[in-house]
ROVEX-260530 format. One line per field, with one value per residue (C-alpha): residue number from 1; residue in three letters; chain; x, y, z. Coordinates in steps of 0.2 Angstrom, whole numbers, plus 5000, padded with zeros to 4 digits. Layout:
// residues N
i: (NUM_...)
aa: (ALA_...)
ch: (A_...)
xx: (X_...)
yy: (Y_...)
zz: (Z_...)
// end
This chain:
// residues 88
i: (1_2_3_4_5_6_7_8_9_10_11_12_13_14_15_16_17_18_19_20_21_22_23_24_25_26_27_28_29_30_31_32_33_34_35_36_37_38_39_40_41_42_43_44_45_46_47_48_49_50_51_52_53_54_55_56_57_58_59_60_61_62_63_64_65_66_67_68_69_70_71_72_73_74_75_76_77_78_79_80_81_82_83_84_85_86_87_88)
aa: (UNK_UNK_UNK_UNK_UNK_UNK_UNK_UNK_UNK_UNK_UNK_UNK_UNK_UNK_UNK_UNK_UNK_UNK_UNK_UNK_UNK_UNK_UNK_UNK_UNK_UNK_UNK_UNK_UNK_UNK_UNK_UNK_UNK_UNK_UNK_UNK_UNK_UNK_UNK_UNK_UNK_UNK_UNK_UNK_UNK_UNK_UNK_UNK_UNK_UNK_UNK_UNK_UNK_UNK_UNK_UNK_UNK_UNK_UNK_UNK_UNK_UNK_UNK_UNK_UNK_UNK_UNK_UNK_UNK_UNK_UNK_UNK_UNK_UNK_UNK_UNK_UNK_UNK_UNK_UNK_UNK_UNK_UNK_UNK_UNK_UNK_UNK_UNK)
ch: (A_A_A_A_A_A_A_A_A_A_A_A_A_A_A_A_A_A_A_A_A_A_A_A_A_A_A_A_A_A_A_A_A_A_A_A_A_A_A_A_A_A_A_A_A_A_A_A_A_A_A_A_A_A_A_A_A_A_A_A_A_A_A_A_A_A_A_A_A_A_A_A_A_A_A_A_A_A_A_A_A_A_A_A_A_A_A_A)
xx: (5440_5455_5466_5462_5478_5488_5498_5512_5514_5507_5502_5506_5519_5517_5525_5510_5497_5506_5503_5486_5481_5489_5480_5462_5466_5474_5457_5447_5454_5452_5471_5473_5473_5475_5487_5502_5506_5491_5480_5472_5456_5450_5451_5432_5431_5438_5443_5454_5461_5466_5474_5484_5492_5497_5504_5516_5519_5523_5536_5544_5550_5538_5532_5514_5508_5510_5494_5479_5478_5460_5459_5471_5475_5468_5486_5489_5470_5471_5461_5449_5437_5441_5457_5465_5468_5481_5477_5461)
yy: (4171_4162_4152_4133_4125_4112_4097_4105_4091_4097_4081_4090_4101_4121_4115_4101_4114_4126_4111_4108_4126_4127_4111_4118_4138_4124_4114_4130_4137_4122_4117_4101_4087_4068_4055_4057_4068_4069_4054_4060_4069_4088_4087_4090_4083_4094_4075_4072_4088_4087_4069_4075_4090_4078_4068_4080_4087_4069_4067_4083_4077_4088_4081_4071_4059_4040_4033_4023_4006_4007_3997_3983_3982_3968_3961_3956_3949_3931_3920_3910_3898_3881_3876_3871_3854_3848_3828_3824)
zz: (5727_5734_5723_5724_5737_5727_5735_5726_5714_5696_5686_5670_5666_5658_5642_5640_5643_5631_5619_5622_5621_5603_5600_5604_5591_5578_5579_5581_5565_5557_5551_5567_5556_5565_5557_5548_5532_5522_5527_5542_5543_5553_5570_5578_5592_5608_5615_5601_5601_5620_5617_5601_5611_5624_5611_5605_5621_5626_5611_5613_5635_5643_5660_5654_5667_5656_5646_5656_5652_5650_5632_5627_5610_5597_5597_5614_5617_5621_5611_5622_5615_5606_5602_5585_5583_5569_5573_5566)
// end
């Protein structure tokens, strides 16, 4: 079979696939953990996996397209609703 033709624009670089891969054996073996130092759990989920290798990938400057705003975080949710009233 013929290799798939690309626009010649790769959305991610090797170096972030390099860290993914390593991400998925980590997790396979059983050693990926999430959070920081000791806190976070073992990594099962392949999702998880994937979004933590981009992570590091992301910190160490390889070329990761940015994240999707998809969710907004609690802190920058406007509060609709009544208002507080401090007259009453």
């Amino acid at each position: 079979m013929a290799a798939r033709k690309s626009s010649g624009k790769r959305k991610y670089g090797r170096a972030a696939s390099k860290r993914v891969a390593s991400a998925m054996r980590r997790r396979k073996k059983g050693t990926l953990k999430s959070g920081r130092g000791g806190k976070g759990g073992r990594v099962k989920s392949r999702k998880q996996a994937i979004a933590i290798g981009l992570s590091e990938a992301r910190k160490k400057g390889a070329k990761v397209p940015r994240k999707r705003g998809g969710r907004k975080s609690s802190g920058s949710r406007k509060s609709g609703g009544r208002k507080k009233s401090s007259s009453r």
